[in-house]
Structure formats: structure tokens, C-alpha cells
C-alpha positions as CSV (number, residue, x, y, z in Angstrom):
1,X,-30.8,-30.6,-19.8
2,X,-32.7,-27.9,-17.5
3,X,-30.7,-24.9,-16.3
4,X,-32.3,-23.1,-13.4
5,X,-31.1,-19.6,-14.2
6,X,-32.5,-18.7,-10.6
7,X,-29.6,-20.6,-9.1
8,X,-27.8,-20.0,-12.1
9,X,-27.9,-16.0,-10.6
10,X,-26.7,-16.3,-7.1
11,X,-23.8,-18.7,-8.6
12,X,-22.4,-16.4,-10.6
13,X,-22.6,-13.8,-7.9
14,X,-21.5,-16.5,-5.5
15,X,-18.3,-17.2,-7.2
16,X,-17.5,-14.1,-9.5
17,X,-17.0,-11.8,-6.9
18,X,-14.2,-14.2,-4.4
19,X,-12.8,-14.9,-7.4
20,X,-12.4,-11.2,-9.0
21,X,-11.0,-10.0,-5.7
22,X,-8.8,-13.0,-5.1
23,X,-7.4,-12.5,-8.3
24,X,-6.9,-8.8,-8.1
25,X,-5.4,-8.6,-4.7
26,X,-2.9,-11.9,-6.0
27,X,-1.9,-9.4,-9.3
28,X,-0.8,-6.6,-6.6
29,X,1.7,-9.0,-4.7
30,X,4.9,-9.0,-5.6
31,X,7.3,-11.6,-6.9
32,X,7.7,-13.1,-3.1
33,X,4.5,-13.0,-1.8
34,X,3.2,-15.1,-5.2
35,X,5.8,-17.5,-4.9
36,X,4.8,-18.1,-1.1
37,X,0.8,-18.0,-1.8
38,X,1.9,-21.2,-4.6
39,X,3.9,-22.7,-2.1
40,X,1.2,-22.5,0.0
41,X,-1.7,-23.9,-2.1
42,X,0.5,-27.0,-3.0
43,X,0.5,-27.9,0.5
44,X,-1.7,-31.8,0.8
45,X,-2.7,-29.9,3.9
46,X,-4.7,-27.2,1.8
47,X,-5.6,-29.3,-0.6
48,X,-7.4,-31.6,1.9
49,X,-8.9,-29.0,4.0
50,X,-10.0,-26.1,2.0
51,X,-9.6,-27.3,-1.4
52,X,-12.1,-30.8,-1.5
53,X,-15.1,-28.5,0.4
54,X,-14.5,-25.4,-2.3
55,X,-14.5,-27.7,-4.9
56,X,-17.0,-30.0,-3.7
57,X,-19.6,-27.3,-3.1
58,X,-18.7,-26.0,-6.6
59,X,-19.2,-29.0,-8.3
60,X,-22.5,-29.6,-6.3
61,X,-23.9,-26.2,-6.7
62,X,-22.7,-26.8,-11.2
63,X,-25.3,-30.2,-10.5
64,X,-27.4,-28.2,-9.2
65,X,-28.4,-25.1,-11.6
66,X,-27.9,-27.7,-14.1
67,X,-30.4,-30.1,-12.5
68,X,-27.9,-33.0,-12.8
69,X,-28.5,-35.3,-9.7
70,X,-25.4,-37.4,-10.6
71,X,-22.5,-34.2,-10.5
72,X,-24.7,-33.2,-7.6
73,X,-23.4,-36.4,-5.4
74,X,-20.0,-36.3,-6.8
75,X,-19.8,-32.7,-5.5
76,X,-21.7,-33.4,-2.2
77,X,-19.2,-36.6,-1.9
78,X,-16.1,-34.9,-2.3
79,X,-17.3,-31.7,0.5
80,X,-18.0,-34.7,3.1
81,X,-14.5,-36.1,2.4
82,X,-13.2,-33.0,2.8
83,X,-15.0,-31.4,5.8
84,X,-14.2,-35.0,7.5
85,X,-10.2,-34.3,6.9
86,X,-11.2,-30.4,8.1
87,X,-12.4,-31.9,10.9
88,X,-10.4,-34.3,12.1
89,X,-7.3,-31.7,11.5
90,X,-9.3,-28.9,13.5
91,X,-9.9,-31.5,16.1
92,X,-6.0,-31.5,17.2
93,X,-5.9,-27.5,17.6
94,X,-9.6,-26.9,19.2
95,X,-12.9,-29.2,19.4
96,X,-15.5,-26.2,19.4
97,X,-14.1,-25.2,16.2
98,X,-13.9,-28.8,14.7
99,X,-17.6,-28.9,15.8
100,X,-18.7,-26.1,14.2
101,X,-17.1,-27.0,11.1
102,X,-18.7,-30.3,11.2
103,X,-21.9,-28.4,11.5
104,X,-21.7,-25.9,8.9
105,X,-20.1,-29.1,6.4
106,X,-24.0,-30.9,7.4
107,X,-25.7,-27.4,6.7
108,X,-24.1,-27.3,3.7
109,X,-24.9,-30.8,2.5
110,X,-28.4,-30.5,3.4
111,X,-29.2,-27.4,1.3
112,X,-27.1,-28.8,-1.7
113,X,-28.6,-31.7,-1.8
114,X,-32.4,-30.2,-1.8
């Protein structure tokens, strides 16, 4: 197995800084405010719209530095799914914005896929 460490670079710096902020700023809530942000994140609603394209793209971008074509598609598959479900649940509220999320979902597939 072949590990790209150019891409293996702007993952790290990618991801580790989101996810050191993310997890500093959820240390300084309090007791509440965690309880809510849990709450929150259990929702099917998250899960389907923001949690299937975050993972997706991570998976795709792990295939990716680790030149694995095969966790590549599973990655790529699972961000189409769900931008699709973003898409369809954006369409309801506003159609520019379900349209631009459509378009930044293909942008994103394109380059991931390369």
C-alpha cells in the first residue's frame, strides 16, 4: 500500500484543526449546552444531512492518501447519498440553496474521485 504523504499533509491540516476547535469550544460548554449539542447530533435529520457528506468525504479523502480505489467509492458513495437527502431537505426551505448544495456535492465528487 502507497501513502501519498502530499495528501496525507493537507488531511491532517484539513481535519485536525475543525476537530481541535470543535472539541475545545464543546469542553467550555456547560452541562446544558452538551446535553443539547448530543441531543442534537442524534437527530436522523443530522445524521442524514451533515453526517453521510462529513463522513463520506472522510472516508474518500482516507482512499485517497492511501491510494485505495475501493474505500475511495465507498466514501464517494456515501457523500452522494448524503448530499441527495441535503438536497432534497434544502429543497423544501429554498431551491437556490438546494442548488448550490447540489453543486458543491458534484465539485466535491469530482476532485475526490481524481
Amino acid at each position: 500500500m502507497n501513502i501519498d504523504f502530499d495528501r496525507l499533509v493537507s488531511f491532517f491540516i484539513m481535519w485536525g484543526i475543525p476537530i481541535f476547535m470543535i472539541t475545545r469550544t464543546y469542553l467550555k460548554m456547560n452541562v446544558d449546552d452538551r446535553e443539547s449539542a448530543k441531543r442534537d447530533f442524534k437527530t436522523p435529520r443530522f445524521i442524514f444531512t451533515m453526517g453521510f457528506p462529513i463522513v463520506g468525504i472522510f472516508i474518500a479523502q482516507i482512499g485517497s492518501f492511501l491510494r485505495t480505489d475501493v474505500v475511495n467509492t465507498v466514501g464517494i458513495i456515501i457523500l452522494a447519498v448524503g448530499g441527495t437527502v441535503s438536497v432534497v431537505d434544502m429543497w423544501r426551505k429554498n431551491k437556490l440553496k438546494s442548488i448550490l448544495i447540489s453543486l458543491l456535492i458534484m465539485f466535491a465528487i469530482y476532485f475526490l474521485h481524481g
